[in-house]
C-alpha positions in Angstrom: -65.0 26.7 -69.1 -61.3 25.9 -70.5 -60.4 23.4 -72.1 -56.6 22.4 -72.6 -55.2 20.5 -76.0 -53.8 17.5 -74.7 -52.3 16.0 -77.8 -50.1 19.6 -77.9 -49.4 19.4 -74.4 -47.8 15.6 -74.7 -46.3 16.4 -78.0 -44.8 18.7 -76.3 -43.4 17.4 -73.5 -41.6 14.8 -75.9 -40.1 17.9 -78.0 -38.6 19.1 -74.7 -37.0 15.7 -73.8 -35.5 15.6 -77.0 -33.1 18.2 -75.7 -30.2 16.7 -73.2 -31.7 13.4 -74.4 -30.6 10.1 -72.5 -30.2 6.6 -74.5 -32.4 4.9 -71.1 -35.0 7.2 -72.1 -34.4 10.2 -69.7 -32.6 13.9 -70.5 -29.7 15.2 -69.0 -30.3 18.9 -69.2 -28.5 20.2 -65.8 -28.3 23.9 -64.7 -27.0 27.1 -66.8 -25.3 24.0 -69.3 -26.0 24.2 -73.2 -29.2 22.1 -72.7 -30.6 24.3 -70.7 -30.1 27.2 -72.6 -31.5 25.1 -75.9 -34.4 24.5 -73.5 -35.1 28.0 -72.6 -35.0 29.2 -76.0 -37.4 26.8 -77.7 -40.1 28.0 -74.8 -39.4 31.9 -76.0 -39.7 30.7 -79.6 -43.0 29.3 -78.9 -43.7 32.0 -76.7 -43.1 35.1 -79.3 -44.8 32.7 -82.1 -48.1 33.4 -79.8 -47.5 37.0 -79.7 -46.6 36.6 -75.7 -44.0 39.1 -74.3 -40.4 37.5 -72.6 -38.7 38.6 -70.5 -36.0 37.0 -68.0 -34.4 38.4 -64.6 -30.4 38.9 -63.3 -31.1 34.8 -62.1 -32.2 33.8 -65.8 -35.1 33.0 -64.8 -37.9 33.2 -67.6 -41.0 35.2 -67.9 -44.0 34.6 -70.6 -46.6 37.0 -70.0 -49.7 37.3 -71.5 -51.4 40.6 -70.7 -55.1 41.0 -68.9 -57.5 43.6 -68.5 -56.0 45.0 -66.1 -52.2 45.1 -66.4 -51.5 47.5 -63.3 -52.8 44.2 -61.2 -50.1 41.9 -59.9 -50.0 38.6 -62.5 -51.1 35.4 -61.5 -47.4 33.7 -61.9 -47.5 30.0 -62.8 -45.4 27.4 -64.2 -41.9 25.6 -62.7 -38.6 24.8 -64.3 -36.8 23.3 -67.3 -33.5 22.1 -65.6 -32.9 18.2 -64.6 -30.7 16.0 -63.2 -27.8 14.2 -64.4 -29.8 11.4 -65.8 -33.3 12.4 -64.9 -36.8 12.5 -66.2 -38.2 14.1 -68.9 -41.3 15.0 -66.5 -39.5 16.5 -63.4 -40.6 20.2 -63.5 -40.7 20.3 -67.4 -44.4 18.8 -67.4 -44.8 21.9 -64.9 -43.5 24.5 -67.2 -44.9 23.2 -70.2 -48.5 22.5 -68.8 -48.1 26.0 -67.3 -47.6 27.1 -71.3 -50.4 25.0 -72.2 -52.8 26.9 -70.6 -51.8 30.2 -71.8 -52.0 29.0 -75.3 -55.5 27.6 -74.3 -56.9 31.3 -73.5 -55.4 32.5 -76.5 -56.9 30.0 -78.1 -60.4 30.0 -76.6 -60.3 34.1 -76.8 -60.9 34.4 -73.2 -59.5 37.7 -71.8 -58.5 37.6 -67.8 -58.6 40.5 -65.3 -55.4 40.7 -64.5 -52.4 39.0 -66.1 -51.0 35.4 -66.4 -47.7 34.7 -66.7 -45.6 31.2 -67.1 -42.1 31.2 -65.6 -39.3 28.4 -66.0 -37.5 29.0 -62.6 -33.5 28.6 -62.8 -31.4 25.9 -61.2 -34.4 24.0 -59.2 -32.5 20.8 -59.1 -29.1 21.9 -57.3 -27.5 18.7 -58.9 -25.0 21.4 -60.6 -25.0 24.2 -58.3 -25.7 24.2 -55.3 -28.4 24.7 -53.7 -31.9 23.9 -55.8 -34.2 26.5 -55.9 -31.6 29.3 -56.7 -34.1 31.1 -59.2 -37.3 31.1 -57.2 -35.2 31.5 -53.6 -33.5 34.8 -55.5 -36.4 36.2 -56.6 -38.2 36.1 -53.3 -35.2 37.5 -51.5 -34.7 40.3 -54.3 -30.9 39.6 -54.5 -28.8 37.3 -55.2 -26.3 36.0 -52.5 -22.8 37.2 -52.8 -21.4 33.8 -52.4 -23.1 32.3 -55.5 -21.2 33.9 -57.8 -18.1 32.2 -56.6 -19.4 29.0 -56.4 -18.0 26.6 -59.2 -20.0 23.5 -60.9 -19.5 19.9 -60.6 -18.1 20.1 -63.9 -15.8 23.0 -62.8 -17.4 25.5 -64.7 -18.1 29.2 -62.9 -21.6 30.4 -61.9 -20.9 33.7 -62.6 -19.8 33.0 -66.1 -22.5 30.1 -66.8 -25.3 32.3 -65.3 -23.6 35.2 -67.9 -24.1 33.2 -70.8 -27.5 31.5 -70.2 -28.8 35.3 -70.0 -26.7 35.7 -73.0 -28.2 33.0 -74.5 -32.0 35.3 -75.2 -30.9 38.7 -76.4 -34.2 39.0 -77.6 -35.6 38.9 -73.8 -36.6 42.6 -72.3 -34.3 42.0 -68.6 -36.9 43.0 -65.9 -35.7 43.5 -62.2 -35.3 40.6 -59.5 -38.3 39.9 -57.9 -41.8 41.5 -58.9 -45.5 41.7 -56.9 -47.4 38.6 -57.6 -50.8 37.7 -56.6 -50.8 33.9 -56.2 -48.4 31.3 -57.7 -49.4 27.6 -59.1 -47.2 24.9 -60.1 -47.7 21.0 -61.6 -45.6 18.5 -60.8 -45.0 14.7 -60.5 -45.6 13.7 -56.9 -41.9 12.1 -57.0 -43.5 9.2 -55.3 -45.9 6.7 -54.8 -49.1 7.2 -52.9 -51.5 8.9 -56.0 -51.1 5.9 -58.2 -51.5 3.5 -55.6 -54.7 4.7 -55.0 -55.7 5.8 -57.9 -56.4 9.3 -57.5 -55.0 11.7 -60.6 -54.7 14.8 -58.4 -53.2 15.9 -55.2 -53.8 19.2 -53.8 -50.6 19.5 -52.1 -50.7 21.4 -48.7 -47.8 22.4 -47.3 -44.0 21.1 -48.0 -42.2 19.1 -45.1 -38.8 20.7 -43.8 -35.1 19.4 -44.9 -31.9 19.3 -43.2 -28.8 18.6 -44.3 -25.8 17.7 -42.2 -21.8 17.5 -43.3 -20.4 14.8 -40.8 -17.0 13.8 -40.5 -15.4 11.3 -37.8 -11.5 11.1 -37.2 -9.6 8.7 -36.1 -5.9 7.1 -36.8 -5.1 6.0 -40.0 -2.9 2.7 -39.0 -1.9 -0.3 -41.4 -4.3 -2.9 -42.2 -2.6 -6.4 -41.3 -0.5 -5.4 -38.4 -3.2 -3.4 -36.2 -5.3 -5.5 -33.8 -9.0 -4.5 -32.7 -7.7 -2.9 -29.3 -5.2 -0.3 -30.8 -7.8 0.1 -33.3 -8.9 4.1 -34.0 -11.5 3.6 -36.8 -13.8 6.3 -37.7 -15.3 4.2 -40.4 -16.3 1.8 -38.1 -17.8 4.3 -35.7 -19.6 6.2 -38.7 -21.1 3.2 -39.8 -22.0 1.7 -36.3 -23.9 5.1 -35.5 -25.5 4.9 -39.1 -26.7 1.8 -38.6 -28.4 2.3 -35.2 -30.1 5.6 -36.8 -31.7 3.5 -39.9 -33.2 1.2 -37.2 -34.2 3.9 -35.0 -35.8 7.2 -36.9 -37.9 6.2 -40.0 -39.4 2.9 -38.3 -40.6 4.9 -35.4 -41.9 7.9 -37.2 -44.1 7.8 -40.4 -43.6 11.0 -41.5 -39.6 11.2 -40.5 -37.0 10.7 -43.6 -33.6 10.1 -43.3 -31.3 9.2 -46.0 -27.5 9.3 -46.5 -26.8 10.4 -49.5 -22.7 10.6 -49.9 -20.1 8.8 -48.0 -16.2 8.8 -48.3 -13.1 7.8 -46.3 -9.4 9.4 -46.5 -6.8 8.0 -47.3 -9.1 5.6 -49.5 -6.3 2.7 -49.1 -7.1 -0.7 -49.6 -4.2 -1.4 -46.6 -4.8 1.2 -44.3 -7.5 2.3 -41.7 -9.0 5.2 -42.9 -7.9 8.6 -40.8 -11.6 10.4 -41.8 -14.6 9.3 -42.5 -17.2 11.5 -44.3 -20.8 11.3 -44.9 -23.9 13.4 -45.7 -27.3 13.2 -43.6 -30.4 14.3 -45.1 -33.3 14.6 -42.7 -36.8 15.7 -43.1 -40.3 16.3 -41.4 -43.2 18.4 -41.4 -42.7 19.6 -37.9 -40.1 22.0 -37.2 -39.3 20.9 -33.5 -38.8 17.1 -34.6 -36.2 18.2 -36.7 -34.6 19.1 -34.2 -34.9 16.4 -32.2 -33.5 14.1 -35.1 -30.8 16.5 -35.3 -30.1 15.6 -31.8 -30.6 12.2 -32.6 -27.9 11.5 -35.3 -25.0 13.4 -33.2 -26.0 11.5 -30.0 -25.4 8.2 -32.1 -23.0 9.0 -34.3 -21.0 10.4 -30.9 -21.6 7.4 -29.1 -20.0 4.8 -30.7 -17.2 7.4 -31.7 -16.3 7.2 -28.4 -15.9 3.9 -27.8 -13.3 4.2 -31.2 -11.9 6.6 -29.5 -12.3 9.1 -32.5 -13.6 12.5 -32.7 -16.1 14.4 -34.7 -17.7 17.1 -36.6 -21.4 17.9 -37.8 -22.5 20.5 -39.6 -25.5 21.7 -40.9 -25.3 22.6 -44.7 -29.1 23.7 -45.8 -31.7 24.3 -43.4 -35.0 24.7 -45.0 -38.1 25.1 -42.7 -41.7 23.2 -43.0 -43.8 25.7 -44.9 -47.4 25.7 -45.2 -49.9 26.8 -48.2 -52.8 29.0 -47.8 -56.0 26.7 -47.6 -58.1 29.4 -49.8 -55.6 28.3 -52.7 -55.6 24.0 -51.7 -59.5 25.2 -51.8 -59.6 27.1 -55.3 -57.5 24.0 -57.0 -59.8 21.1 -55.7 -63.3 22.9 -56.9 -61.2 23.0 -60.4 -60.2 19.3 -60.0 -64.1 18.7 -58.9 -65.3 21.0 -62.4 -63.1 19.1 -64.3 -64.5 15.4 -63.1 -61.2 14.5 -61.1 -60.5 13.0 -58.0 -58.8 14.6 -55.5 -56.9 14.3 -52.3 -55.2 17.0 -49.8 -51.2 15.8 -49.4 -47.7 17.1 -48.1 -44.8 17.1 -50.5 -41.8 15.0 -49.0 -39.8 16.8 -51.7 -39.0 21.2 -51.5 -40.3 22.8 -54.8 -39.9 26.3 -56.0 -43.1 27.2 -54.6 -41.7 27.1 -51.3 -39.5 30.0 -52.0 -42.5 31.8 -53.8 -44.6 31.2 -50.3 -42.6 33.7 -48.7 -43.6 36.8 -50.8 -47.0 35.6 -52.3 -49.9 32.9 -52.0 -48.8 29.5 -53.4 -49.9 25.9 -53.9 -48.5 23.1 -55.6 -50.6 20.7 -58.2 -49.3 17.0 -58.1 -49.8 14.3 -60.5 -49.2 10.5 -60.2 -45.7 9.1 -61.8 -45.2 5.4 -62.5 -43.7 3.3 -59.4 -43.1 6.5 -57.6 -39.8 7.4 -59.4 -38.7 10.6 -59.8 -34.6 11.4 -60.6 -34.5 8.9 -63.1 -34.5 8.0 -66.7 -37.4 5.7 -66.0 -39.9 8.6 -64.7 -42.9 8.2 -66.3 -46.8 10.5 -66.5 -48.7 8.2 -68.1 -50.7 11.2 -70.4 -54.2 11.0 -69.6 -52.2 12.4 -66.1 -50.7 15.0 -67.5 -53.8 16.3 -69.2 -55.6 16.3 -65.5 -52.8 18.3 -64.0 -53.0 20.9 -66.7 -56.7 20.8 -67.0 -56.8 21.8 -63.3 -54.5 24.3 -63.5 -56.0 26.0 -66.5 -59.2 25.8 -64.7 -57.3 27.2 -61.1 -56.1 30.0 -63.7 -59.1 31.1 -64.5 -60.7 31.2 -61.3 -57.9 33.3 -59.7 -56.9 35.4 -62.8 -60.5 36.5 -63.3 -62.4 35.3 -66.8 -63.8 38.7 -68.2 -65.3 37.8 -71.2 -65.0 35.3 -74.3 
């Protein structure tokens, strides 16, 4: 049996917030920036201290590796990532990483050799908030290549990709660079559930089964941009009123009639942006999600139909389309089964959920067996300074993962 250091793991989790810190509590410690890079290097510093190898890829993404028996085996691969959002948590994927860490330094510690090896990655750019999309590192890796078009993509701060990416390699000359994409035998990752439904019943651990599908649409009505005082309703083109009409009818219609259907609009602009004029354009974003692929298509349906409609009767025109397209994807039930005998071991409560939220381990799905360990957060909030893992949480997350660990890496002796 393993047993984790808890006071090491919380400790630090409050050294790693520290970096990108926020005066509300939170860290702003975005993709490929100087944060992230002060980020990365701490874990290799504590990483070489244990006498673990490092090693990062063409997509920066980080490697700890501590070795097993057997190192011609594929490694059990577990961790998440370091990166957050503007002003986000300190938990959001760095509790992941660092509990993934935890656990290595609790073999090490307890002398316990493994059959094949184990090693912790922090995977690059899961947030998107910088670059988009999220997921760049663990979506590259299980392609083996990364897209063409990324490296002309500029930041919300202006700032290249190609360059930024450059520099955050740059950043650990001390790595060994390994190629993009490797064999792995099964993938874990902790995270904060990102919403509600653990603390309010009280249950420390979900076993998350599958993660529900996303789409995201770019819509954009057009009408006639006319002045303010001297047009009257019936030479009226308005997109804005057509947008928000159609926008209206959708918030009524989708999530009150499905449980498991979001939809959320996330941006929304007009042009000219005149005090005294109708706008000519009006913009928004549509996010929709669900864990059934041909309902997402039917909602798709569903927000042009609308959004067409009462276009029409402004007598404006329009545009959607889709900008990310991510499909439902579900986990392998022998690894939902492996993590809730550890969370059984280990005295925790468990329960079997869907993430509402896409992960890393999505993208790892595609080339190897993954699952997803989530923990409760305070209120449900995640992508905000007030995100909170109350510790005795954090502990069970890690706890059941180091005991998940050993159970798939293989415990040889003591």
């Amino acid at each position: 049996m393993i047993e984790i250091d808890g006071n090491r793991l919380n400790g630090r989790v409050e050294a790693f917030a520290v970096i990108g810190a926020t005066q509300k509590g939170g860290v702003n410690r975005q993709a490929l920036a100087e944060g992230d890079r002060r980020a990365r290097q701490l874990l290799a510093d504590l990483a070489r201290a244990r006498g673990f190898s490092v090693s990062q890829d063409p997509m920066a993404n980080l490697f700890i590796r501590r070795e097993g028996r057997d190192d011609s085996l594929a490694p059990l691969l577990i961790g998440s990532h370091l990166d957050s959002q503007p002003a986000g948590g300190r938990f959001d994927g760095a509790l992941g990483t660092l509990s993934a860490f935890e656990v290595l330094e609790s073999l090490e510690d307890a002398g316990i050799e493994t059959e094949r090896p184990v090693v912790v990655v922090a995977w690059t750019n899961e947030e998107g908030c910088r670059f988009a999309p999220g997921c760049m590192g663990s979506m590259a890796f299980s392609a083996g290549e990364i897209p063409s078009e990324w490296h002309r993509k500029l930041a919300t701060d202006g700032a290249p990709f190609a360059g930024e990416l450059t520099a955050t390699i740059e950043s650990l000359p001390g790595a060994q660079m390994v190629p993009l994409g490797f064999p792995v035998h099964a993938y874990l990752e902790v995270h904060i559930e990102q919403g509600p439904s653990l603390e309010a019943n009280d249950i420390p651990i979900g076993v998350v089964g599958g993660i529900q599908g996303t789409r995201w649409l770019d819509v954009t009505v057009r009408g006639q941009t006319a002045h303010a005082g001297t047009t009257g309703l019936a030479y009226r083109r308005d997109p804005l009123r057509a947008l928000t009409a159609g926008l209206a009818n959708l918030y009524e219609a989708i999530m009150p009639a499905d449980a498991d259907a979001r939809f959320t609009i996330g941006r929304i602009s007009v042009e000219p942006g005149s005090v005294n004029a109708i706008p000519e354009e009006a913009r928004c974003t549509v996010d929709i999600r669900h864990p059934d692929p041909d309902r997402l298509d039917e909602l798709e349906k569903q927000v042009a139909s609308a959004i067409e409609k009462e276009a029409g009767q402004q007598r404006c025109s329009v545009s959607i389309a889709r900008s990310f397209d991510m499909p439902p994807c579900t986990f392998p039930p022998e690894l939902q089964d492996t993590i809730e005998r550890a969370a059984a071991n280990a005295g925790f409560k468990s329960t079997r959920m869907l993430s509402g939220a896409f992960h890393d381990a999505l993208f790892v799905n595609r080339v190897a067996p993954a699952s997803m360990i989530f923990v409760p957060c305070r209120d449900g909030l995640s992508h905000n300074e007030a995100e909170f893992v109350e510790p005795r949480h954090a502990v069970a997350g890690c706890q059941v993962l180091a005991r998940a660990t050993v159970s798939l890496a293989g415990e040889t002796r003591r």
